[in-house]
N, C-alpha and C positions, 0 to 999 in steps of 0.2 A: 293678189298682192296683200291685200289685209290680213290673211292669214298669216302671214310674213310678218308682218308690223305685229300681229297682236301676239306671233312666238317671240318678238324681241323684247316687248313690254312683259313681258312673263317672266317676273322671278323666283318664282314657287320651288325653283331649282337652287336658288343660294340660301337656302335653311341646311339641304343637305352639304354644299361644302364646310357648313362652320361644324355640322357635327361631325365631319372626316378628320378637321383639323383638331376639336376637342379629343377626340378616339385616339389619334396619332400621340397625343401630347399627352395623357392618360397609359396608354402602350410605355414610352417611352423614359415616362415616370416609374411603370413595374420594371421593364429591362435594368433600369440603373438600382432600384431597391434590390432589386433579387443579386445582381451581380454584386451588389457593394457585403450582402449578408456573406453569399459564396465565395466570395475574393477572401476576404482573411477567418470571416468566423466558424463556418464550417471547417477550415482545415484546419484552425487551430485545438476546434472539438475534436477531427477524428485523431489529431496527434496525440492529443491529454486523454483519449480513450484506448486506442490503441500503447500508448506507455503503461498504461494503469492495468490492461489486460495482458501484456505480455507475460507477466510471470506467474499468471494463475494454471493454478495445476486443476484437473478436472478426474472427476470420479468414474471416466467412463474405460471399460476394458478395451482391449482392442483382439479379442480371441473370435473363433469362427461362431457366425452364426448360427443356430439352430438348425434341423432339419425341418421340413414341415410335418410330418410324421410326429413328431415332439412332440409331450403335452407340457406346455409350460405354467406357472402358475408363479404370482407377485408374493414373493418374501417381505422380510424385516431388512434381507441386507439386499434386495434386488429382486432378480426373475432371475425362477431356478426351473430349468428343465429337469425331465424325466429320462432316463436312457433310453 
């Protein structure tokens, strides 16, 4: 029966509920930072990047690629294969 009495006088166990509850409320403080960044700022970034990229034109061909047989070699206007 002492053994009983002396797990009930034992609180060596209530340090770890305060750090569960700090952790919890730590957690709960990044859930609400990260959703408050995600909720308008990031989509108002990808809208003002995605508008701004729409009407870029790009340098790239759209013809067939090379054989591997090819010898190809780096130009001034690009990469020029060999017949």
């Amino acid at each position: 029966m002492s053994e009983f009495t002396a797990f009930l006088g034992d609180d060596a166990g209530a340090v770890t509920i305060d750090w569960v509850g700090l952790a919890a409320a730590i957690l709960l403080l990044g859930i609400m930072v990260v959703y408050a960044i995600f909720d308008g700022g990031v989509a108002g970034l990808v809208s003002s990047v995605n508008s701004t990229l729409t009407g870029v034109v790009t340098d790239i061909g759209t013809g067939t690629a090379p054989s591997l047989n090819q010898t190809c070699a780096k130009t001034q206007k690009g990469i020029k294969c060999l017949k």
